[in-house]
VMD Tcl script that draws the C-alpha trace (Angstrom):
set ca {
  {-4.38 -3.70 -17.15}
  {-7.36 -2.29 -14.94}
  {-9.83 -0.17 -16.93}
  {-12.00 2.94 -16.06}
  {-15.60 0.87 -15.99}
  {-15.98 -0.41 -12.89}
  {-18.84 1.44 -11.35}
  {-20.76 1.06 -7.97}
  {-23.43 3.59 -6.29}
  {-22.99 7.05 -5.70}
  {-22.93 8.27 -2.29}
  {-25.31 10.74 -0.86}
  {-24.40 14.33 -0.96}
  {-23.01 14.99 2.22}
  {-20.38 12.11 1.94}
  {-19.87 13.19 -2.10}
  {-16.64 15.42 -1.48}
  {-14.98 12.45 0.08}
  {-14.95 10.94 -3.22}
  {-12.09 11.74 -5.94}
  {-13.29 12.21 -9.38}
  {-14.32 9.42 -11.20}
  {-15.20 7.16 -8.55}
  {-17.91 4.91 -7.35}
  {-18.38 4.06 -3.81}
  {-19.15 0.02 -2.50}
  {-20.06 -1.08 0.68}
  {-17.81 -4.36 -0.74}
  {-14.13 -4.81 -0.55}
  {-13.61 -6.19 -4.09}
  {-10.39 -8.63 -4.60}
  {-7.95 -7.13 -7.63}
  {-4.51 -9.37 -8.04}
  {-2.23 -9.89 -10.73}
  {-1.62 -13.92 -9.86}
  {-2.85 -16.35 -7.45}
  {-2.81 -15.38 -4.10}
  {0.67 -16.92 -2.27}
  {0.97 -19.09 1.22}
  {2.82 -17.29 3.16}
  {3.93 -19.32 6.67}
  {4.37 -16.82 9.34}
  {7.23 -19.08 10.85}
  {8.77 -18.01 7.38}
  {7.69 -14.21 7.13}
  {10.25 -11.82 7.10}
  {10.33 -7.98 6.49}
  {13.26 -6.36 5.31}
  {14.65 -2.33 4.74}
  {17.06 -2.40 2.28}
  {19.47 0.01 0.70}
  {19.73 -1.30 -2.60}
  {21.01 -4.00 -2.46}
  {22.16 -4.18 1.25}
  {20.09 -4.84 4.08}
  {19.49 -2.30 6.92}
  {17.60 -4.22 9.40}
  {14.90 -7.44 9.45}
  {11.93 -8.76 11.37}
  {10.67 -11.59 11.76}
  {6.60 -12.06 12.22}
  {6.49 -11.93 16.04}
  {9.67 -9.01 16.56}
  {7.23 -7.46 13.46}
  {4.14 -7.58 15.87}
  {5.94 -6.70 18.64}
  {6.80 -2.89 17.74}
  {4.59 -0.34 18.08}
  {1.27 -0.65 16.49}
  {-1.09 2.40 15.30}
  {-4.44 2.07 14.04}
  {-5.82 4.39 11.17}
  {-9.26 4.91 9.70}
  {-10.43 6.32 6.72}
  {-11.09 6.29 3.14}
  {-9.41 4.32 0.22}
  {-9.34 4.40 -3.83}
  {-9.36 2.15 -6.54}
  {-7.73 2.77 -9.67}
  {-10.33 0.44 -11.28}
  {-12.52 3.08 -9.80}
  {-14.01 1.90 -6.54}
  {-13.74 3.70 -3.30}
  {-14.54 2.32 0.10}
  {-15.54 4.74 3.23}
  {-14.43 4.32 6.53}
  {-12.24 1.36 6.88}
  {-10.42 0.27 9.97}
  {-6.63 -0.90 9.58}
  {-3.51 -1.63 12.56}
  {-0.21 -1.85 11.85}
  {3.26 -0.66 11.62}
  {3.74 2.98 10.80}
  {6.53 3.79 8.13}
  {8.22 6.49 10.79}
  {8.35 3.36 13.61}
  {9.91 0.70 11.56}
  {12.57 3.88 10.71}
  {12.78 4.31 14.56}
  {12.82 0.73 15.55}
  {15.47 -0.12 13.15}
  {17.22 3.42 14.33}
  {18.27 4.71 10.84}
  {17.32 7.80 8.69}
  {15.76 6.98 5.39}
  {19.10 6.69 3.35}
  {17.44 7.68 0.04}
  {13.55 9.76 -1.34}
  {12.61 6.84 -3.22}
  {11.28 3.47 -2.42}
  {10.16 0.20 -3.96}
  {7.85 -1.92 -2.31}
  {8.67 -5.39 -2.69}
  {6.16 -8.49 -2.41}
  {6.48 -11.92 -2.22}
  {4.68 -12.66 -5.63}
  {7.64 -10.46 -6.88}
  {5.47 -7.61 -7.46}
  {6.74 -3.95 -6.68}
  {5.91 -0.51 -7.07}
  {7.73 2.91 -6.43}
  {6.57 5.47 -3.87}
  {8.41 8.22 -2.76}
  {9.56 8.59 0.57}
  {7.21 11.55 1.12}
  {4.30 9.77 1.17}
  {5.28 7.23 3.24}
  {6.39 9.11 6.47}
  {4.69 11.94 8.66}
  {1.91 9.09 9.59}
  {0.81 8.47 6.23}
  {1.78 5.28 5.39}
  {1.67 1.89 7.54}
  {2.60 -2.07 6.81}
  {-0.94 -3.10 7.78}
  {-1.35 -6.52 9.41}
  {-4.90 -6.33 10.39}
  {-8.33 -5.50 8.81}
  {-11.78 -4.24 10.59}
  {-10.31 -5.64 13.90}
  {-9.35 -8.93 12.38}
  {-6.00 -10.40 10.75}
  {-5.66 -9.30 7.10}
  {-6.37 -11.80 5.03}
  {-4.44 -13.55 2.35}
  {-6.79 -11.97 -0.42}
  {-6.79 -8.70 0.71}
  {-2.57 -9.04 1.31}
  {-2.47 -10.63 4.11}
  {-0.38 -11.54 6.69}
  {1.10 -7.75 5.99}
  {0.69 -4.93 3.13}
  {1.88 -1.56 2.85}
  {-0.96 0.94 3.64}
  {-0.70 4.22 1.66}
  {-4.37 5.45 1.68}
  {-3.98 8.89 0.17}
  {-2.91 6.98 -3.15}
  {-4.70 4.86 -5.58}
  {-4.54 1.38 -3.87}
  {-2.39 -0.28 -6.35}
  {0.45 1.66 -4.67}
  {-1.04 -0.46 -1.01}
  {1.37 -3.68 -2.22}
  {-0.24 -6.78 -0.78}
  {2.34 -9.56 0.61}
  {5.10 -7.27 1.72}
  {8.56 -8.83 2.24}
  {10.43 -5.24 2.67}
  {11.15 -1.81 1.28}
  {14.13 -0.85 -0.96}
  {15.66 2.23 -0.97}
  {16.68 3.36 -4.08}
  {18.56 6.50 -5.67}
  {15.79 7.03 -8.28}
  {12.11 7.18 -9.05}
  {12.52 3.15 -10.11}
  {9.24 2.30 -11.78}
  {7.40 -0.51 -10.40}
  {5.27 -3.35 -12.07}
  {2.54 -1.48 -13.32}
  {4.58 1.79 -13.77}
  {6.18 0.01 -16.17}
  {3.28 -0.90 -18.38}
  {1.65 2.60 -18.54}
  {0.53 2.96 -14.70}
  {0.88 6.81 -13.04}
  {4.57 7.03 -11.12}
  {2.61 8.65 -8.22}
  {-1.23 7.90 -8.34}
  {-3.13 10.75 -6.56}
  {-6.65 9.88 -6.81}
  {-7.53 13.48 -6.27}
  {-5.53 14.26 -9.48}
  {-6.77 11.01 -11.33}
  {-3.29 10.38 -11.46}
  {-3.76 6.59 -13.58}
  {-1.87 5.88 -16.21}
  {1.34 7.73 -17.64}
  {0.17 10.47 -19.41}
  {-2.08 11.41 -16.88}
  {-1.26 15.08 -15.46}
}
mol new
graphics top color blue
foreach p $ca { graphics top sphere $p radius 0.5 }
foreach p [lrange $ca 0 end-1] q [lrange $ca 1 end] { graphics top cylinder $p $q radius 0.2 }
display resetview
C-alpha cells in the first residue's frame, strides 16, 4: 500500500493553487505498479464495454485508433503524493466510445478492468461530460508500457490510481463494486482536492 511520504519541490506561488493539499510537484513522471509490467501485442489488444457480464461492443487496436481522438492537457495527482503540471495526453473520450458503440451507459457505476487483472470502480459521473479518456498516447508519443501503455483510462480530476494502466474494457455494474485497492483500505472515489485516500477519509 502507497504511503503519504513521497515528497518533491514545491511550486512557486503563482502555480501553488493548482496543487491539492498534501502534494509535491516533479518535473518527473515516476513509475508506481502493483506487478511487472505485461506485453501486450497490439495484433492481440482488444477493448471491451461490458454489462456485467455481457458484452456491448469491442475494438480491436486499429478500429480503437480509428474513432475519434481528443487531446487533453492538464494537471494530474498522485496518491503517493506527487503531482505533475501540464501534461499532454490523446485518446478516446468516454462519451465517443458511448457514441461509437451507439448505446446509453446501461448502469452509474463502472469497473475498469486491466490486463494484469487489476480494476478499480469509478462512477459513471466522472467519466463522461469530457472528463475521462482511454489514453493511447503521451507528450505526442505512444504511451508506453510503464506508464500503461498501449491504452489507460485517463481520469485526471482523480487521484491517478483511479487512471488504470493496460485497459482491456469497462464493466458496467449495478453497484459501487470496489476495486483492487478499494478493497484494501483505498478511497471509493479519490478526489485529490478532498484528500480523498484511504477509506476513512471524508
Amino acid at each position: 500500500m502507497a504511503t503519504r511520504g513521497f515528497f518533491g519541490r514545491r511550486p512557486a506561488t503563482d502555480l501553488a493553487k493548482r496543487l491539492p493539499p498534501g502534494q509535491h510537484l516533479t518535473d518527473d513522471f515516476p513509475v508506481l505498479s502493483y506487478g511487472p509490467t505485461p506485453e501486450l501485442p497490439l495484433a492481440a489488444w482488444r477493448f471491451t464495454l461490458h454489462d456485467g457480464p455481457r458484452p456491448l461492443a469491442s475494438w480491436s487496436w486499429d478500429e480503437f485508433n480509428a474513432l475519434p481522438q481528443t487531446t487533453w492537457r492538464g494537471d494530474i495527482h498522485c496518491v503517493t503524493t506527487w503531482s505533475k503540471f501540464d501534461t499532454e495526453w490523446q485518446g478516446v473520450t468516454i462519451d465517443d466510445l458511448l457514441r461509437a458503440a451507439g448505446i446509453e451507459a446501461p448502469t452509474p457505476y463502472v469497473l475498469a478492468r486491466s490486463f494484469d487483472d487489476y480494476d478499480t470502480n469509478v462512477p459513471l459521473a466522472d467519466l463522461v461530460d469530457g472528463r475521462a479518456m482511454v489514453a493511447t498516447r503521451f507528450g505526442g508519443a505512444p504511451l508506453a508500457p510503464e506508464h500503461g501503455g498501449p491504452a489507460r483510462l485517463l481520469v485526471p480530476h482523480l487521484y491517478f490510481w483511479k487512471s488504470a494502466k493496460w485497459l482491456k474494457g469497462l464493466r458496467f455494474t449495478s453497484r459501487d463494486e470496489a476495486g483492487f485497492w478499494e478493497l484494501r483500505g483505498y478511497h471509493m472515489r479519490g478526489d485529490p482536492w478532498r484528500e480523498q485516500r484511504y477509506t476513512n477519509d471524508p
